[in-house]
One Martini backbone bead per residue (centre of mass of N, CA, C, O) as a GRO file, in nm:
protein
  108
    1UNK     BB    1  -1.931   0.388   0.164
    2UNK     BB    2  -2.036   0.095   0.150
    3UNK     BB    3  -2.120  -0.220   0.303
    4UNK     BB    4  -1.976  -0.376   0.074
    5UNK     BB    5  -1.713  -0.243   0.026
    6UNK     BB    6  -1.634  -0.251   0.315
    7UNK     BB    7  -1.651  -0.569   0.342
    8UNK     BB    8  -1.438  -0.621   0.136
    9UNK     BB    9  -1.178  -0.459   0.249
   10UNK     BB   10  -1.175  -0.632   0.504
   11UNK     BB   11  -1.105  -0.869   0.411
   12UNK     BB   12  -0.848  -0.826   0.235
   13UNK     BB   13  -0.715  -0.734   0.504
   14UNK     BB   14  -0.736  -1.033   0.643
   15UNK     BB   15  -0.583  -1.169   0.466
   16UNK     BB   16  -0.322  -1.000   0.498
   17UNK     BB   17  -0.294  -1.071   0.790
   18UNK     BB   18  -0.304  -1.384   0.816
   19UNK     BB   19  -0.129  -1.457   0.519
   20UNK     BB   20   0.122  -1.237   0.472
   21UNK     BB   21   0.382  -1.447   0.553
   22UNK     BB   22   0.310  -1.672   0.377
   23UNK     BB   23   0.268  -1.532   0.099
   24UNK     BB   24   0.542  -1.459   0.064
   25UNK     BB   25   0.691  -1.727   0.073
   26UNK     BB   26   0.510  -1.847  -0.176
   27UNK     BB   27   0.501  -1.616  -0.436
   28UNK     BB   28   0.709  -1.793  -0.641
   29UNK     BB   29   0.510  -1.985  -0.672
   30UNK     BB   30   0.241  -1.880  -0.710
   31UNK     BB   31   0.326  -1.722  -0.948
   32UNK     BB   32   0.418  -1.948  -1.145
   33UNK     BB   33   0.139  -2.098  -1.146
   34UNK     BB   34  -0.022  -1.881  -1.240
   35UNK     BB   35   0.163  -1.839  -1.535
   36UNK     BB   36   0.128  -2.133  -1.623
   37UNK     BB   37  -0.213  -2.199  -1.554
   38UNK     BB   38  -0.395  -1.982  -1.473
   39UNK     BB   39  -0.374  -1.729  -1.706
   40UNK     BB   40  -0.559  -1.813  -1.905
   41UNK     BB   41  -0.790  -1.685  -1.724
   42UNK     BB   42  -0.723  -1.464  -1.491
   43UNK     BB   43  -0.625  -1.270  -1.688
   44UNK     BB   44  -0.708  -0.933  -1.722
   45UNK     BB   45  -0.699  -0.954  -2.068
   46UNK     BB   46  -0.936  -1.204  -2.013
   47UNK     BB   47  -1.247  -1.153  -2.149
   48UNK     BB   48  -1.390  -1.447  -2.211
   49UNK     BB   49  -1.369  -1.504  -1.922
   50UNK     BB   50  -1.570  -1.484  -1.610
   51UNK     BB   51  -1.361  -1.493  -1.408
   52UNK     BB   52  -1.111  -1.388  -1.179
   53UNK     BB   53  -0.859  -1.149  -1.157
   54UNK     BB   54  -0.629  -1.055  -1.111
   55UNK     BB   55  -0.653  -0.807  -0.862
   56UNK     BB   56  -0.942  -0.820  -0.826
   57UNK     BB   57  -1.099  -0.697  -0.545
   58UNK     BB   58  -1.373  -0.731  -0.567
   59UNK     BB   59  -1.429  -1.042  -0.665
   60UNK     BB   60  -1.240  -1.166  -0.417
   61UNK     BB   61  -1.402  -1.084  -0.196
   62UNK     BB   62  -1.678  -1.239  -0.274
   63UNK     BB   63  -1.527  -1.531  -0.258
   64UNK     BB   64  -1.372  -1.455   0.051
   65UNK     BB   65  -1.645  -1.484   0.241
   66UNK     BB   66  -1.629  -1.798   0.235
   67UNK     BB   67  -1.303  -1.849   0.260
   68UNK     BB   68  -0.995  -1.965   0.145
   69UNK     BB   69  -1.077  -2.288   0.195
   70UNK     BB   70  -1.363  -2.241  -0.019
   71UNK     BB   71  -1.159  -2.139  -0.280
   72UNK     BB   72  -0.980  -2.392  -0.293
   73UNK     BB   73  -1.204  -2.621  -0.319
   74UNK     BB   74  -1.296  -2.533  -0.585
   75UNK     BB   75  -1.014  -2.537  -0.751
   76UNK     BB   76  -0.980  -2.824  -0.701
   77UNK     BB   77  -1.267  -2.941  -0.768
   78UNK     BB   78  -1.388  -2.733  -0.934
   79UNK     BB   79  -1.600  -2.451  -1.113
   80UNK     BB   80  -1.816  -2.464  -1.351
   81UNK     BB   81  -1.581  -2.447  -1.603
   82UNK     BB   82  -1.385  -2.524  -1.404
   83UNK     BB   83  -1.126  -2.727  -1.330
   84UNK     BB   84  -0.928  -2.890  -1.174
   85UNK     BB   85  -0.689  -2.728  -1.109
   86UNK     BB   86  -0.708  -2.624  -1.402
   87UNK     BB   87  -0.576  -2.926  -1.498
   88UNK     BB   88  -0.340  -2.954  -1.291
   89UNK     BB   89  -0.298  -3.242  -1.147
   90UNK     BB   90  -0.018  -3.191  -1.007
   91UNK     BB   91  -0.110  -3.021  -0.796
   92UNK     BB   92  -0.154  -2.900  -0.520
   93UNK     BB   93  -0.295  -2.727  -0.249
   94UNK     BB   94  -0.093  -2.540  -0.167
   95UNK     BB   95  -0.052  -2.430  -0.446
   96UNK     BB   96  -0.310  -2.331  -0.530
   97UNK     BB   97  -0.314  -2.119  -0.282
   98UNK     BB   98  -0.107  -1.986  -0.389
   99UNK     BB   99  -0.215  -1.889  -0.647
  100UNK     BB  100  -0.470  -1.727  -0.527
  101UNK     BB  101  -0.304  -1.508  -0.343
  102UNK     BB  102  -0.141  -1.411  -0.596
  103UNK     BB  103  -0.428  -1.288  -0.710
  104UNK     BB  104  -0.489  -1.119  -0.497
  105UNK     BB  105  -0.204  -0.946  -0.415
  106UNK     BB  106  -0.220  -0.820  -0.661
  107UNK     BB  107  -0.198  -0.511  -0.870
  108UNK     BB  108  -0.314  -0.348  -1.138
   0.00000   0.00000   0.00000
């Protein structure tokens, strides 16, 4: 194992532990969002877009290393091509967090 790998790993194991009890609460709402708004580009199965896809713990690792709370703030204020909120103007932050959550601890 590699250390970016091993550093991956660890990323995604400390969010399971800090967040675990969080997420499972939030579940399903933050799921309910992924499916309105997220996955027209996050599911796996789109590849026209290059955002980080649900379940992918690879890309979703390198995104969580500078932590779940400024990876929430790309997602509310917008990030490359992604618009604020997904589009999604309506959603708060913590509904934003949980979808984020959701997408993270998917697995394909």
């Amino acid at each position: 194992m590699t250390s970016k790998s091993f550093a991956a790993a660890i990323t995604v194991a400390c969010l399971h532990l800090l967040g675990y009890t969080e997420a499972v609460q939030a579940n399903d709402e933050g799921r309910a969002i992924y499916t309105s708004v997220c996955s027209a580009c996050h599911a796996p199965e789109n590849v026209m877009v290059s955002s980080p896809k649900a379940g992918d713990t690879a890309e979703w690792s390198k995104r969580l290393a500078k932590g779940l709370e400024s990876v929430t703030d790309n997602a509310v204020n917008g990030f490359n091509a992604m618009p604020p909120k997904g589009g999604a103007s309506e959603l708060s932050r913590e509904q934003i967090r949980q979808a984020i959550q959701h997408m993270v601890a998917t697995r394909k």
